[in-house]
N, C-alpha and C positions, 0 to 999 in steps of 0.2 A: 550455465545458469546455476545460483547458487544451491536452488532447491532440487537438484541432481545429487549434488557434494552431499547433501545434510542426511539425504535419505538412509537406512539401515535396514537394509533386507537383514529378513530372518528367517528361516526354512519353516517350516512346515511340521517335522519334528521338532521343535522347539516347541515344550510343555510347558514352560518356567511362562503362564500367562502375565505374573508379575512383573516380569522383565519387557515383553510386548506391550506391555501398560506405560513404566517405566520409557521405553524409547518412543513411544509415542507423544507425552508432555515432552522431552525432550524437544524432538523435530515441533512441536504444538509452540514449544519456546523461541525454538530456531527459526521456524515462519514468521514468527510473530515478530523478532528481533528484525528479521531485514525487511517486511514491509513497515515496520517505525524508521528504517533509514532509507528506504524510500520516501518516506512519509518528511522524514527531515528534507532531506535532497531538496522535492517538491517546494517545500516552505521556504529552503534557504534561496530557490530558484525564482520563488513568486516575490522573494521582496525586491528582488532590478526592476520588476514590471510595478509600480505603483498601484496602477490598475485592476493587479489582481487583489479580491479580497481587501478593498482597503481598509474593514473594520478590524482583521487580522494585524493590520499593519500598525492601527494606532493603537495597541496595547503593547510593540515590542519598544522596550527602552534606549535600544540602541542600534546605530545604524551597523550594515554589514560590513564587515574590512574592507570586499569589495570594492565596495558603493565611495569607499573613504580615499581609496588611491584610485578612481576614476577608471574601475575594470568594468563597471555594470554591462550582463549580458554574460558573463566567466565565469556564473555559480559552474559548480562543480556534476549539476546535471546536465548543463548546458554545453559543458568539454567531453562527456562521454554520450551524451544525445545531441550532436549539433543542431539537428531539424527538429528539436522540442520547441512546443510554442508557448504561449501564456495558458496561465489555468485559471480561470476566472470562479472557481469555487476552491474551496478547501478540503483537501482528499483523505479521510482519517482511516488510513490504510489498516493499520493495527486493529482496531476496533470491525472493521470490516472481515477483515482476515479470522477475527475471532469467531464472525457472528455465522459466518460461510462455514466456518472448520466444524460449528456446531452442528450444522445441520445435512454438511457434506463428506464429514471424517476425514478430512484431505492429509492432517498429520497420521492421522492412524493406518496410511496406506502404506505398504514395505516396497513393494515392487514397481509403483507407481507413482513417481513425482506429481507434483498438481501440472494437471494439463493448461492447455493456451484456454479453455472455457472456461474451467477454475478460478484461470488470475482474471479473465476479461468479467466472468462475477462479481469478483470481488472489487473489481474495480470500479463496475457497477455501484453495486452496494455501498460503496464508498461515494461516490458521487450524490448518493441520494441522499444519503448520512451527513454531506457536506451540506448541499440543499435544505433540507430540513434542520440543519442544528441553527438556525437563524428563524426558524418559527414554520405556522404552520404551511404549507404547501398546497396552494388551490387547484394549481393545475398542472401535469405534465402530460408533454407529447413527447409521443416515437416515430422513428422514423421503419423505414420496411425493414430492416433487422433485429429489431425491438431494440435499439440503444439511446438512449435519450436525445 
């Protein structure tokens, strides 16, 4: 997982707070960068599916390469997740990932990558972020694990 790789432990003697600040936006950055290429991944995988998001769909100017040499179904998330299915909202990972890192310091942790609750938050939060960017939201249900 790439948010192993990113992490920078720092001891304990380490006084330089500047620098813990510093590798903090850092990894803040570093998170933030691979859930926007999750976030791409997502988008480039939900255009084979018509279905998903099709207001997403009619602002893109042009069709995928895929889609053009008759691969639909070969996005690039779909070759490293074969059992991914369609996404019927729009997941804005990045903006998620920001809004969770505010209120949960997930970059600012040294010894601690974000956990499987972390990402399943933020994925979360993304999902509702998707839901509601198309207007106001009257009702949601959960189900017995509180996941929508």
């Amino acid at each position: 997982m790439p948010f192993v790789l990113y992490s920078q432990p720092t001891g304990v003697f380490e006084t330089r707070s500047s620098s813990v600040a510093q590798m903090a936006a850092e990894a803040h950055r570093r998170y933030a960068e691979i859930m926007l290429d999750v976030e791409h991944m997502i988008d480039d995988h939900s255009e084979f599916h018509p279905t998903s998001f099709p207001q997403a769909l009619s602002s893109k100017s042009s069709p995928v390469e895929h889609q053009n040499v008759g691969t639909d179904g070969q996005s690039k998330l779909k070759l490293l997740v074969p059992s991914i299915g369609m996404f019927f909202t729009r997941l804005p990972l990045a903006d998620a990932f920001r809004y969770q890192d505010r209120k949960r310091f997930i970059s600012s942790r040294r010894f601690v990558p974000p956990s499987f609750n972390d990402i399943r938050l933020i994925l979360n939060t993304a999902q509702l972020m998707g839901v509601t960017s198309a207007g106001r939201l009257d009702l949601a249900t959960f189900d017995g694990d509180v996941t929508l």
